[in-house]
C-alpha positions as CSV (number, residue, x, y, z in Angstrom):
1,X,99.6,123.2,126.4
2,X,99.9,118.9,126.3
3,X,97.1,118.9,128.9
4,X,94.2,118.6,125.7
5,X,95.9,116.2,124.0
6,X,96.1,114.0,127.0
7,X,92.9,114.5,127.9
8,X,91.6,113.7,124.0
9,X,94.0,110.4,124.3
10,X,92.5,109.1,127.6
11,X,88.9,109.7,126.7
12,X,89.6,107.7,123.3
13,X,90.5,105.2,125.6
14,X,87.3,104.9,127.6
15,X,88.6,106.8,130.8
16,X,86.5,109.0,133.1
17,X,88.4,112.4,133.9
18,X,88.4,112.9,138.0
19,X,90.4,115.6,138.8
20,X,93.7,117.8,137.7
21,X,95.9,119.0,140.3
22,X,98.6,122.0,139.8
23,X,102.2,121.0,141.4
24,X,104.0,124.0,139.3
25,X,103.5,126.3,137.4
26,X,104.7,124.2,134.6
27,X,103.7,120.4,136.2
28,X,99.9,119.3,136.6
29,X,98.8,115.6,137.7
30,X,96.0,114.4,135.8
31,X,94.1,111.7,137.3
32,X,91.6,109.5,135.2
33,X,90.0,105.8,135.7
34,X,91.2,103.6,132.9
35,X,90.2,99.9,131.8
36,X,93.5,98.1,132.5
37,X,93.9,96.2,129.2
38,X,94.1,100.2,127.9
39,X,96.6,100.8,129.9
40,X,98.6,97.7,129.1
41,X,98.1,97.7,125.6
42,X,99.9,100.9,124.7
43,X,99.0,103.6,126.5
44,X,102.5,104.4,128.2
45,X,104.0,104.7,124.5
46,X,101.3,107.0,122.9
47,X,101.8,109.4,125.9
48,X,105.3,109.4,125.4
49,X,104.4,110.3,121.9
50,X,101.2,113.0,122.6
51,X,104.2,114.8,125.2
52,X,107.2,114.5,123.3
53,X,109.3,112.9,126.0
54,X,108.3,114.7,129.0
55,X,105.2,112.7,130.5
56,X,105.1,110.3,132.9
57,X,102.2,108.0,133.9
58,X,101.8,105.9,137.6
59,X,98.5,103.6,137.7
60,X,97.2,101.4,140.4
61,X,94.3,99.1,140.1
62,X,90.9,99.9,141.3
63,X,88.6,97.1,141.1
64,X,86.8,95.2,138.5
65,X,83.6,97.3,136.7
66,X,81.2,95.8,134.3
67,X,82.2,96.3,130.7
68,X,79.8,96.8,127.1
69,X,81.9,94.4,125.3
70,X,81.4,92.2,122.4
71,X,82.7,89.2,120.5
72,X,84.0,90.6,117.1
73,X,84.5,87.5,114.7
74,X,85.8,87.2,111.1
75,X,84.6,85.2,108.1
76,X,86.1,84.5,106.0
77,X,84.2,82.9,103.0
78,X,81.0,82.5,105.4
79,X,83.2,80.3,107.5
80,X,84.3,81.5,111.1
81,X,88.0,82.0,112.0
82,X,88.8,82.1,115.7
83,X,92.1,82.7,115.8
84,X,90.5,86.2,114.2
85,X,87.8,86.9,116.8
86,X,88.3,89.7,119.4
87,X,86.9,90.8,122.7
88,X,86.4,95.0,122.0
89,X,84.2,97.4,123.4
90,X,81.2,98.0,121.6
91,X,81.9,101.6,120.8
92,X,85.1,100.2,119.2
93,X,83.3,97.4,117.2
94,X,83.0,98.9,114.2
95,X,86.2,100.8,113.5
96,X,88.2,97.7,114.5
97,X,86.1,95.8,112.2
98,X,86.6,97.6,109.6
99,X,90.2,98.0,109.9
100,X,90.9,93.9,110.2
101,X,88.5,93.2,106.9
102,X,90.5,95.8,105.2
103,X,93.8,94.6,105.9
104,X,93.1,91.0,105.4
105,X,91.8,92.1,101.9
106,X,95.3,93.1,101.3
107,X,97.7,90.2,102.4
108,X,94.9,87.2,101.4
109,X,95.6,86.4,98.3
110,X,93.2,86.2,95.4
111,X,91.5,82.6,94.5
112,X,89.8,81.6,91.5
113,X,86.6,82.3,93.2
114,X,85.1,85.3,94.9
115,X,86.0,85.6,98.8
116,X,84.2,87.1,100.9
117,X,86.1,89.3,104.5
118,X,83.0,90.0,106.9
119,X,83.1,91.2,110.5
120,X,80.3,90.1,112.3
121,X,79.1,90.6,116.2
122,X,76.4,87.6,116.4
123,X,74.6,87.1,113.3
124,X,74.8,91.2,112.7
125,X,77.7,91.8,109.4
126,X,78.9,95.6,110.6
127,X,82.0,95.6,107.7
128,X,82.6,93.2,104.9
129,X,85.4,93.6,102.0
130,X,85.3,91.3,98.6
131,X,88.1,89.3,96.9
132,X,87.4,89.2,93.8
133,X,88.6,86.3,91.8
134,X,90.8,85.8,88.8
135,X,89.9,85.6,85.8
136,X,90.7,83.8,82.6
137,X,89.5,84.4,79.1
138,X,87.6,81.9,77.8
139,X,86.3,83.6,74.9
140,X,89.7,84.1,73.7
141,X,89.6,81.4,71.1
142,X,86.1,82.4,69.5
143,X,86.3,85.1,67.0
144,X,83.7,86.8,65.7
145,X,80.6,85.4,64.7
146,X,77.6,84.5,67.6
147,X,77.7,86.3,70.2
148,X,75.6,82.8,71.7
149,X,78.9,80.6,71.8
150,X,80.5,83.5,73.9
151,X,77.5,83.7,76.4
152,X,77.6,79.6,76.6
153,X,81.4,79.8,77.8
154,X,80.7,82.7,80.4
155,X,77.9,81.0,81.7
156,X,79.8,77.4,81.7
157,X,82.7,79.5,83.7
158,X,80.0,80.8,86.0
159,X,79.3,77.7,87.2
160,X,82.7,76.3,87.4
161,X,83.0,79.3,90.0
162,X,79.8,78.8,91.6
163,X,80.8,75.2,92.4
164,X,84.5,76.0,93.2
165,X,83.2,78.4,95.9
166,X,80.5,76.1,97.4
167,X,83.8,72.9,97.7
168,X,86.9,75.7,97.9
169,X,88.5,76.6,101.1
170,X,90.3,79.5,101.4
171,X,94.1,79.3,102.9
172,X,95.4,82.1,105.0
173,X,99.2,83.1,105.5
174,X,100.5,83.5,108.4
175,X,101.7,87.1,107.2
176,X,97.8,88.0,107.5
177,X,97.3,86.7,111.1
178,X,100.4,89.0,112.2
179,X,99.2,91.6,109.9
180,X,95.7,91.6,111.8
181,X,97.8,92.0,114.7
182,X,99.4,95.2,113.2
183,X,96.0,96.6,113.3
184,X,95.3,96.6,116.6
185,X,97.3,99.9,117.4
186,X,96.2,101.8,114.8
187,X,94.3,104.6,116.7
């Protein structure tokens, strides 16, 4: 009854089923091709994990065999950070994408101008996230009266932010490079 699951968790993994073999009544060897870095990465834990304890794995290496991978990188504030970019299978792209822009959205924190998370493959954006930035009140000592003074200090703040963003750089903590990290085994 663990055979599915295994088979589900390989597949994920961009194997190619090539046989199952009966030893016992209760044992059966499952054989599948695997990239290596799947292998490497986690693969030995998650089956622990999909078999409660009782599976095993053995691998041996094969050969090399062209790959559809691409070069995921992330912006951050239309600026490129390589310690961010990945090598991932194109299949993969987009969920792992997603999932880095999201957590960086979390542990970067907020500016007084708008930042903007994308994850890109060449030119294409597949996921973006916004920081939005703070904000202070500057109509707080106007009361009443015109409305025109009000819309005078939200457009002078406008473009205090619009010139902030174009000269601001954005810092990132080291807790968001390891948190990036973290994602990587979320599955």
């Amino acid at each position: 009854n663990l055979i599915g699951p295994i088979m589900q968790m390989c597949t994920d993994r961009r194997g190619a089923y090539l046989k199952t073999e009966y030893l016992s009544p209760t044992r059966a060897m499952i054989t599948f091709d695997l990239p290596l870095a799947e292998v490497i990465y986690d693969l030995h834990d998650k089956l622990k994990s999909v078999t409660r304890g009782y599976g095993t794995m053995d691998y041996e290496l094969i050969g090399y065999f062209p790959a559809d991978l691409v070069r995921l990188d992330i912006l951050v504030g239309s600026k490129k950070v390589d310690a961010l970019s990945i090598i991932c299978d194109r299949r993969d792209a987009d969920r792992r994408g997603r999932a880095i822009v999201k957590k960086l959205r979390t542990e970067i924190d907020r500016h007084m101008f708008e930042i903007a998370l994308q994850a890109a493959i060449g030119t294409k954006v597949i996921a973006r996230e916004t920081i939005s930035a703070m904000r202070k009140n500057v109509t707080a000592k106007c009361y009443g009266g015109d409305i025109s003074r009000k819309k005078k200090l939200w457009a002078k703040q406008k473009e205090g932010k619009k010139r902030m963003k174009s000269i601001g750089s954005v810092d990132i903590p080291q807790k968001a490079f390891m948190a990036v990290l973290d994602t990587e085994g979320e599955r």
